[in-house]
C-alpha positions in Angstrom: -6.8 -33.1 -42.5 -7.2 -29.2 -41.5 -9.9 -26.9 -44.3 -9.8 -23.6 -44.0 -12.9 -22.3 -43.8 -14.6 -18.8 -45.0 -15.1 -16.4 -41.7 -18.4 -17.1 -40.0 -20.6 -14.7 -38.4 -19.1 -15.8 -34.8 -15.7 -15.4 -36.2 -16.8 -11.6 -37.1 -18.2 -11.0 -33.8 -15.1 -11.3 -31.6 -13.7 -8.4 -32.6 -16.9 -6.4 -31.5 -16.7 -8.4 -28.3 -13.1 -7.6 -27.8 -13.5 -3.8 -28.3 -16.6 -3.9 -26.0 -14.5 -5.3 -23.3 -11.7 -2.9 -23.7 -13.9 -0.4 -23.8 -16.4 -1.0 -20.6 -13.5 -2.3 -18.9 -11.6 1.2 -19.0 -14.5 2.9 -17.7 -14.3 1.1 -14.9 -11.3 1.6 -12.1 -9.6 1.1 -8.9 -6.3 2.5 -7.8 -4.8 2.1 -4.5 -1.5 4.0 -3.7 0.6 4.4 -0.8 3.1 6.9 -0.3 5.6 7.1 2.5 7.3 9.7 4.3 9.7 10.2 7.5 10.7 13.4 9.1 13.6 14.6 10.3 15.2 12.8 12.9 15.5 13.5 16.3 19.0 13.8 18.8 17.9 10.9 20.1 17.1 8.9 16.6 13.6 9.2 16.9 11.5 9.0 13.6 8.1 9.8 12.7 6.3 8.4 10.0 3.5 9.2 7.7 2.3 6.8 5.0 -0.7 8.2 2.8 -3.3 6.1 1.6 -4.9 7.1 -1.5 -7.9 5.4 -3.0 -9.4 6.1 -6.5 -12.8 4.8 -8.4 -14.0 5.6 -11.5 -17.4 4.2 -13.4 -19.5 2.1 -11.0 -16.3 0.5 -9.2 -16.4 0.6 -5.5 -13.9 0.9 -2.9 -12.9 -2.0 -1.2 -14.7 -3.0 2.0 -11.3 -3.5 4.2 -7.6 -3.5 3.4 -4.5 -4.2 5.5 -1.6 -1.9 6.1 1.3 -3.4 6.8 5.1 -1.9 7.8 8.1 -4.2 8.6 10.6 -1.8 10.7 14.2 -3.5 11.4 13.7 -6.0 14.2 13.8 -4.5 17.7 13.1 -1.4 16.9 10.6 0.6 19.5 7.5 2.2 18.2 6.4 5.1 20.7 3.0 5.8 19.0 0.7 5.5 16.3 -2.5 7.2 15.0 -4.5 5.4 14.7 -3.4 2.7 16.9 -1.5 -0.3 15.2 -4.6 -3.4 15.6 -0.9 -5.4 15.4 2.7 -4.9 16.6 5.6 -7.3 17.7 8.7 -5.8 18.6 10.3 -8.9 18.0 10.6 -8.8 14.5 9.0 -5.1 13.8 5.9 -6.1 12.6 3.1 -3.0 12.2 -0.4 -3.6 10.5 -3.7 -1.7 10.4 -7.1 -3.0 9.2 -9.7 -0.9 7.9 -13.0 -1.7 7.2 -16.0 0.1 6.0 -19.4 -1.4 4.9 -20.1 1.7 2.0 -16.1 0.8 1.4 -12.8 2.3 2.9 -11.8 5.5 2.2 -8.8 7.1 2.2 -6.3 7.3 5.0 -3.4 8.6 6.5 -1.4 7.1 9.6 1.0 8.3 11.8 3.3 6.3 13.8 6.9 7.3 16.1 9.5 4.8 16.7 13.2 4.8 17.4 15.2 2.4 15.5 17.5 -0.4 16.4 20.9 0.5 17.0 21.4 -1.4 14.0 19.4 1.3 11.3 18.2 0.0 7.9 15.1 0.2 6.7 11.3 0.3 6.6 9.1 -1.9 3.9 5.2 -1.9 3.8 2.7 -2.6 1.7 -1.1 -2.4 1.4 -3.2 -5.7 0.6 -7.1 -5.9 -0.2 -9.5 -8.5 -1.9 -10.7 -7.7 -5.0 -13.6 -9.9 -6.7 -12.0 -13.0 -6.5 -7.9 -12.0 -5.9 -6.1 -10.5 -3.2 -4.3 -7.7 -4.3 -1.0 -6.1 -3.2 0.2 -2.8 -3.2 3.7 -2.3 -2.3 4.9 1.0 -0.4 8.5 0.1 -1.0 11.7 -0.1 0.8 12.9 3.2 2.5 16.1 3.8 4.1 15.7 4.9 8.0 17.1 8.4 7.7 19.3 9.2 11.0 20.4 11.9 12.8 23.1 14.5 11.8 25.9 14.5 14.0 26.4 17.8 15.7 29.6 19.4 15.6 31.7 20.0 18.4 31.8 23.4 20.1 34.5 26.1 19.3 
């Protein structure tokens, strides 16, 4: 048989506990964002690409000691250069990653890379993966369609 009981002090702590935790929890913070861009393409369907990599704390929260990069171009596609060098590429199936490690944390960064696409276009997907505490956490860059080349008109 269930008694209901009168509140006991335990029972009127948790809401104290609960507003503590919401409360040191905020003041603590760590955002990771990546942003993506391409230029304008060349005659020849060259692209380059620029992906930002922005990372926030607030309170006492570090930045992470190393994160991953990672861009999946269509397969085949032929990446000229990249700054700074990709640690990882296979033209194969258009695999690019960066690792980036710091012992005081990793700070922000911004890479660089040039490649022509395959003849068959598409698009580019990334993200951005680091370990947190006791999670790996992904941060997706998103899907971007390969911008190509205008077609230049004909003489008159």
């Amino acid at each position: 048989m269930w008694v209901s009981r009168s509140p006991t002090r335990l029972s009127a702590a948790v809401p104290i506990f609960v507003v503590w935790l919401v409360v040191c929890s905020s003041s603590f913070a760590l955002e990771i964002t990546g942003t993506r861009e391409f230029s304008a393409p060349q005659n020849d369907g060259t692209v380059t690409v620029t992906i930002q990599v922005d990372i926030s704390t607030t309170g006492d929260e570090s930045p992470p000691h190393g994160l991953i990069v990672r861009e999946y171009l269509p397969a085949d596609s032929n990446v000229k250069n990249a700054n700074p060098a990709a640690g990882y590429y296979t033209k194969e199936t258009g695999e690019l990653a960066w690792f980036f490690y710091g012992r005081s944390g990793v700070t922000d960064k911004t890479i660089t890379y040039t490649f022509t696409p395959s003849e068959t276009g598409g698009s580019v997907d990334g993200h951005i993966r680091y370990s947190r505490e006791t999670e790996t956490v992904t941060v997706d860059i998103g899907p971007s369609p390969i911008p190509t080349p205008k077609a230049t008109p004909p003489p008159t």
